[in-house]
C-alpha positions in Angstrom: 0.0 0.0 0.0 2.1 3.1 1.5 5.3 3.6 3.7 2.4 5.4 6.1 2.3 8.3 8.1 5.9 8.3 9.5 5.8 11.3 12.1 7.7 14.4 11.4 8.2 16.8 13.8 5.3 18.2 16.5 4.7 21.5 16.0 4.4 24.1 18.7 1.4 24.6 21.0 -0.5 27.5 19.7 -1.6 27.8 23.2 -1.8 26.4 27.1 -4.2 24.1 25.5 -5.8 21.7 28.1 -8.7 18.9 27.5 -11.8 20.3 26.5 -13.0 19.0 30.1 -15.3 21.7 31.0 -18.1 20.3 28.5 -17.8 16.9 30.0 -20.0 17.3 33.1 -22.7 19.2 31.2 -22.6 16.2 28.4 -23.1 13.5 31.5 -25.7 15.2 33.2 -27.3 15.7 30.0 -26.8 12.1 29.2 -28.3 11.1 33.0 -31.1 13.3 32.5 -32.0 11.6 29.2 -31.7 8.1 31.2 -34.3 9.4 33.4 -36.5 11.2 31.0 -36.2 14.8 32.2 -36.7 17.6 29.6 -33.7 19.9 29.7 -31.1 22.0 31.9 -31.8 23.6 35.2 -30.4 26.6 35.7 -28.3 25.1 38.1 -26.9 23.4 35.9 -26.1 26.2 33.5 -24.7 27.8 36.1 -22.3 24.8 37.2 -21.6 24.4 33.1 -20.3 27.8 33.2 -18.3 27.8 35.8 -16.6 24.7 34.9 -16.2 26.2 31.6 -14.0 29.0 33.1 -11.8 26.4 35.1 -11.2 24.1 32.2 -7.4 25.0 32.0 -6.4 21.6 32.8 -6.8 17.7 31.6 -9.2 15.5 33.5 -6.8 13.8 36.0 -7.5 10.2 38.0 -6.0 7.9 40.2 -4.2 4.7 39.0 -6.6 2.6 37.4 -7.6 -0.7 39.7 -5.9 -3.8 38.5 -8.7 -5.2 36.7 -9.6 -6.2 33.1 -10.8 -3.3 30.8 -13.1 -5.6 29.3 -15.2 -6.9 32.7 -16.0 -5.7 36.1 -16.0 -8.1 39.1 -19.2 -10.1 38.3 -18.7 -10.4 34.5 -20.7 -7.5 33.6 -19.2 -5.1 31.2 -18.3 -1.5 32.1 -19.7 1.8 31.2 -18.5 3.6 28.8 -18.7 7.5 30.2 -18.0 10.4 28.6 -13.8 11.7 29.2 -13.2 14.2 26.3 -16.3 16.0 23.6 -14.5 17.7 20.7 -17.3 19.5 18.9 -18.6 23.3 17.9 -16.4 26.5 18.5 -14.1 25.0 21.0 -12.7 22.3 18.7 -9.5 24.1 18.2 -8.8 24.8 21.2 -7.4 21.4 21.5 -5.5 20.9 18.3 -2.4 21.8 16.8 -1.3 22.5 12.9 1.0 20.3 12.2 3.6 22.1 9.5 6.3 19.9 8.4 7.4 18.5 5.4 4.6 15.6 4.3 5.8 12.4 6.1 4.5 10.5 3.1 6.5 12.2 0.5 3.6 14.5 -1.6 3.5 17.7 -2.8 1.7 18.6 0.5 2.1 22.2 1.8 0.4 21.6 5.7 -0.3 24.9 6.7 -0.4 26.8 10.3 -3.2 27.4 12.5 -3.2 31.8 11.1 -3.1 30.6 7.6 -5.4 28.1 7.8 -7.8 30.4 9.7 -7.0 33.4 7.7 -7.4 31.7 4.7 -10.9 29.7 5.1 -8.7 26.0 5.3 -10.0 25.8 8.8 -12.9 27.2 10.4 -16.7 26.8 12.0 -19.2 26.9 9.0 -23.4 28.2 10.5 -23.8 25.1 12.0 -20.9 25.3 14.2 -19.6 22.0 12.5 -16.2 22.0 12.0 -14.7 22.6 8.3 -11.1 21.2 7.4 -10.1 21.4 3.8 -7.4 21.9 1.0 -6.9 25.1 -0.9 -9.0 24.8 -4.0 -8.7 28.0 -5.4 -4.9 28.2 -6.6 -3.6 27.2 -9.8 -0.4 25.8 -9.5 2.7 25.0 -11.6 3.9 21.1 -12.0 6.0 20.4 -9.0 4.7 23.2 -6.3 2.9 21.8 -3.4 -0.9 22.5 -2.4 -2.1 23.8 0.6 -3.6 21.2 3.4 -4.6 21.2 6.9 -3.3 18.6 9.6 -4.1 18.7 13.1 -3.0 16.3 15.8 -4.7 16.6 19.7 -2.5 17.7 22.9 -4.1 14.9 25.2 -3.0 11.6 24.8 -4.6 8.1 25.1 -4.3 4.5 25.8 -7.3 3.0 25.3 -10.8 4.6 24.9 -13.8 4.5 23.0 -13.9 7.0 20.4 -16.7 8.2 18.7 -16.2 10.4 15.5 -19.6 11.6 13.8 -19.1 13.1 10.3 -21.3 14.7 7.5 -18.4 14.8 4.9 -15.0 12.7 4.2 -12.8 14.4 1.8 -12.8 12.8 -1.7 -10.7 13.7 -4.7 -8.6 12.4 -7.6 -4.8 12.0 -5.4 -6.7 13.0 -2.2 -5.6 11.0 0.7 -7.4 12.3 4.0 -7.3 10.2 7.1 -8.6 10.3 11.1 -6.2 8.2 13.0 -4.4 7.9 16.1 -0.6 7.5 16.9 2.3 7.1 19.6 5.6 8.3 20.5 8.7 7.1 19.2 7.2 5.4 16.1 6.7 3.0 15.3 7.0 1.2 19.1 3.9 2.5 20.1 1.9 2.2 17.1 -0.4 3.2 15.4 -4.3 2.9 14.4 -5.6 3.9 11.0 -9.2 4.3 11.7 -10.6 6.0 8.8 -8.6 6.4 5.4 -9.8 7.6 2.3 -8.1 7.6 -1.2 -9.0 9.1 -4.9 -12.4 8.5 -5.5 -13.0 5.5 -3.2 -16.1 4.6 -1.4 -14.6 2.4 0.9 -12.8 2.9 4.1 -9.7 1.0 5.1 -8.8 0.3 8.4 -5.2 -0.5 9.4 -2.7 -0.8 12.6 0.8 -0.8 12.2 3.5 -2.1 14.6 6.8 -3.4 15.3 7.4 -6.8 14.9 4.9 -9.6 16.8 1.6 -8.1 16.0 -0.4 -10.1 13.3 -4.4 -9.7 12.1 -6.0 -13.2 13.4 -8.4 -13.7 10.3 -11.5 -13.8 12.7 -14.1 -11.7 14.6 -15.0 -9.2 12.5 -16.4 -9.0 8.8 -14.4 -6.8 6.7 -12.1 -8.2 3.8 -8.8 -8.4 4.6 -5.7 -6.8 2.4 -2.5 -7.6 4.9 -2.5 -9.5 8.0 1.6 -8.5 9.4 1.1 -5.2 11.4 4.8 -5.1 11.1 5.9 -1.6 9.6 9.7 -3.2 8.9 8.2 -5.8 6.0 5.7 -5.1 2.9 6.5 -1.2 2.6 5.0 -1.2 5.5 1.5 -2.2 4.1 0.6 -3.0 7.9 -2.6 -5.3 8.7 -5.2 -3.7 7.1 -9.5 -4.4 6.6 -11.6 -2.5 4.0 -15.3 -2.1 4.6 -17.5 -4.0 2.7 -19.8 -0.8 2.7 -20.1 1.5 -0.3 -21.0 4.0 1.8 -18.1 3.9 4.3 -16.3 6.8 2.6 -16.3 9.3 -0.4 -19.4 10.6 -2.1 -21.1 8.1 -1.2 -20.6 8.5 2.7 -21.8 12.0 1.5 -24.9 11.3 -0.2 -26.5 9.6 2.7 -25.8 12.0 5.7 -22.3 10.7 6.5 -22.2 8.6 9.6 -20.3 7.5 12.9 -16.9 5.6 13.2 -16.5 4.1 16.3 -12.9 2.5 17.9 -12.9 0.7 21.4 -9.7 0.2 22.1 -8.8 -2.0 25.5 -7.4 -5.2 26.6 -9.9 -7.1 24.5 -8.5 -5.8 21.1 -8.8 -3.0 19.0 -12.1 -2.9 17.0 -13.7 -0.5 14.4 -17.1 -0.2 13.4 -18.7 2.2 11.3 -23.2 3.1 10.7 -24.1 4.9 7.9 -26.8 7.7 9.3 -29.5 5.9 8.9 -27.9 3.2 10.8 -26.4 4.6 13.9 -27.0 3.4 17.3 -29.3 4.8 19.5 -27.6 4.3 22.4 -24.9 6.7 20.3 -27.2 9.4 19.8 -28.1 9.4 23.4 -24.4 9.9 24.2 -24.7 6.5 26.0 -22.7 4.5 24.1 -23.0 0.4 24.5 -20.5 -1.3 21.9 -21.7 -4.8 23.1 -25.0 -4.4 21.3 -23.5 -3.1 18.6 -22.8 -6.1 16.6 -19.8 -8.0 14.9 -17.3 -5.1 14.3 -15.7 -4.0 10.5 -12.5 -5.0 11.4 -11.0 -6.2 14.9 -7.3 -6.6 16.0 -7.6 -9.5 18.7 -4.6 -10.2 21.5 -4.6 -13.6 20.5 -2.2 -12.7 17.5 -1.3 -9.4 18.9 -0.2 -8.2 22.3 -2.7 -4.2 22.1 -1.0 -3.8 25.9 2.9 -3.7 24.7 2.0 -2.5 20.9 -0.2 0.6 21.6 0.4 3.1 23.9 0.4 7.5 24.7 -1.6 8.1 21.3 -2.4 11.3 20.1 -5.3 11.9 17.5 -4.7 13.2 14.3 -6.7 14.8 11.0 -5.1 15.0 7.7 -5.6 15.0 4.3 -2.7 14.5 2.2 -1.9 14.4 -1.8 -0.4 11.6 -4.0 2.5 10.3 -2.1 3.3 6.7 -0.5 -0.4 5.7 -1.2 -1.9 8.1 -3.3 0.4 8.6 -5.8 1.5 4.8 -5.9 -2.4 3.9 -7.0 -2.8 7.0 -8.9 -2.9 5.0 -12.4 -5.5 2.0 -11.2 -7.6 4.6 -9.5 -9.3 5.5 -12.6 -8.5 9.3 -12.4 -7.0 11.4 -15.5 -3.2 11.7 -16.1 -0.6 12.2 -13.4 -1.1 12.7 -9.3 1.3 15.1 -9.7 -0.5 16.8 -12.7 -3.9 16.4 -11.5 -2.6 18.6 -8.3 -2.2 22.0 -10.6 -5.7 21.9 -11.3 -8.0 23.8 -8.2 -11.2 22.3 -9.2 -9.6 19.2 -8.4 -10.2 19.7 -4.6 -13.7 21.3 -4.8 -15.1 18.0 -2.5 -11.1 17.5 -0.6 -13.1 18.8 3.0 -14.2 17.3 6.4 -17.3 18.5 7.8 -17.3 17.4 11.6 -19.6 17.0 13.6 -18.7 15.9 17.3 -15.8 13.4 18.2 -16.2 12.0 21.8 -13.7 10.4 23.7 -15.3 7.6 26.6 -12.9 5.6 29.1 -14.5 3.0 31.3 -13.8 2.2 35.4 -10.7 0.2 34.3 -9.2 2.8 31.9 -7.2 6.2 32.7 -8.4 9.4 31.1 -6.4 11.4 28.6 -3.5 12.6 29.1 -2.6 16.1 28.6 1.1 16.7 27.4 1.0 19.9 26.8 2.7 21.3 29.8 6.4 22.2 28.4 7.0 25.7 27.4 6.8 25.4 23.2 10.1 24.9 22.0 10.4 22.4 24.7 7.7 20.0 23.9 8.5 16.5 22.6 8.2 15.8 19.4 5.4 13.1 18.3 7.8 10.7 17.1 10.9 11.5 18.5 10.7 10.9 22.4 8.9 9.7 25.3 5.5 11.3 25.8 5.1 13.4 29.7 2.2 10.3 30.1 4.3 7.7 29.5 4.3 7.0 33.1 0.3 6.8 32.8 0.3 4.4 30.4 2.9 2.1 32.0 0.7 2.3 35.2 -2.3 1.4 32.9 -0.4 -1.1 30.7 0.3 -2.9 34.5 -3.9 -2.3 35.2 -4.9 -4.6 32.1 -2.1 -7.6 32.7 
């Protein structure tokens, strides 16, 4: 497939930045309230919403997660899912950087800053308050210069979670590569998880992990096709293990004509596993923000710790939004893809990207009893901060202490 995603360097905070943590308690009491059948927020609740709002200047914080399993309480019953991080609206940047290096998968990608992408209508809130991330479609280029792109990474950090991303749009495009994944430190020992990946004109997603050596896709459990089952980065160009979705709706134009829809990763001692519902399709218990992924079905593709140790192979993730051009996967598929001339030609041409956009909804982030919330790393002055690739994450510590909860 692709030499994928190699990290460059982090870019500076364009901020503090902490977790967007004073939504949470409004979202679970809104949650609880619709458990319980009552109509709307007290003022009291305003009130507390506000001033938690104001305080919100640092990550959600808990003790050491008990030594349990992440996949069962005590009696066999399994956990609930609540709320830890809601990424949505006007507030959504507030917890992302711009990523502005060189493209880590070799196209002629220009990733821009946070003022350029804002000043230049790459990156903003569109009536809705959904959030709009897109490629410059407006310049004309010469052969060889590179086109303007947004990439955004979070400042928390995770091991293990349930997220939840809800989308109206994927962005679609001859040599348009766009992608919602997550990703460690020091690269490729912690991994990293592919959730959603687009390419060309494609209606179908791919889902892939990629690892050091020992991880492998056991063939069972979920009901995707497979394309690779060695997560290994090291062997196949580092194709990795990677599922497509049998649905023709899972990505493109197609994902667009019917509403978009919801991905969903639970990530925890049981595995890794994806699923994604068209609109018409999602769960309820999603909607409600109440989220149950045991009645949710055989997942789209599912990495189980029978073949692959998740504990030692994932680990201090951040999440990331991209869409690239041509490149590793892109440009190597360009002439199968059924799209006109050259990736690198097809680049010059503006009109080309008229559909390369996210529209957002929400993406929320739940841990459960036997899972530590996100971790903020965010707390060096800029030119301090590690890199995402190059060196041990401030949570690292956290994620040992969890690694040693799921064992």
């Amino acid at each position: 497939k692709h030499a994928l995603k190699k990290e460059g360097k982090r870019d500076p905070k364009l901020g503090p930045g902490a977790g967007p943590d004073g939504l949470i308690a409004a979202e679970n009491r809104r949650r609880r309230r619709a458990a319980r059948g009552a109509a709307g927020p007290s003022p009291a609740d305003h009130a507390l919403e506000k001033r938690q709002q104001s305080s919100s200047g640092s990550a959600t914080t808990t003790s050491s997660a008990p030594a349990a399993s992440a996949n069962s309480t005590g009696n066999g019953i399994a956990p609930t899912w609540s709320l830890n991080d809601v990424y949505t609206g006007t507030t959504f940047w507030n917890y992302f950087s711009f990523f502005t290096g060189a493209d880590p998968t070799n196209g002629p990608t220009d990733y821009v800053n946070a003022s350029v992408a804002f000043s230049e209508g790459l990156a903003y809130n569109n009536d809705q308050k959904q959030i709009i991330m897109k490629a410059d479609n407006t310049t004309t280029l010469q052969l060889g210069e590179l086109r303007k792109s947004t990439r955004i990474q979070s400042y928390k950090t995770y091991t293990g979670g349930l997220f939840v991303l809800d989308v109206e749009k994927t962005p679609y495009g001859c040599g348009v590569w766009p992608a919602f994944w997550t990703v460690g430190s020091n690269w490729p020992s912690n991994g990293e998880i592919d959730i959603y990946e687009g390419v060309h004109l494609s209606t179908n997603n791919q889902v892939t992990w990629h690892t050091t050596p020992g991880c492998t896709l056991k063939p069972s459990g979920f009901f995707g096709t497979i394309n690779s089952t060695d997560c290994n980065t090291a062997v196949n160009n580092n194709e990795g293990c990677a599922v497509t979705d049998q649905s023709y709706s899972s990505s493109g134009a197609t994902l667009q004509a019917i509403g978009g829809g919801v991905y969903a990763m639970q990530w925890d001692d049981t595995g890794i596993s994806v699923w994604f519902f068209p609109r018409p399709t999602v769960p309820n218990d999603v909607t409600d923000l109440n989220p149950d992924p045991t009645t949710w079905g055989e997942p789209m593709a599912y990495l189980s710790p029978d073949d692959c140790d998740v504990v030692s192979h994932f680990a201090d993730h951040v999440i990331v939004f991209d869409i690239a051009f041509c490149g590793d996967w892109a440009g190597a598929t360009y002439l199968t893809s059924g799209c006109p001339g050259t990736c690198n030609a097809q680049i010059m041409e503006p009109s080309n990207f008229d559909e390369s956009y996210w529209i957002i909804n929400s993406l929320r982030v739940y841990k459960n009893a036997y899972l530590q919330p996100g971790e903020l790393s965010a707390a060096l002055p800029a030119r301090g901060r590690p890199s995402v690739m190059g060196s041990v994450a401030i949570g690292l510590g956290v994620a040992i202490a969890l690694a040693s909860s799921w064992l």
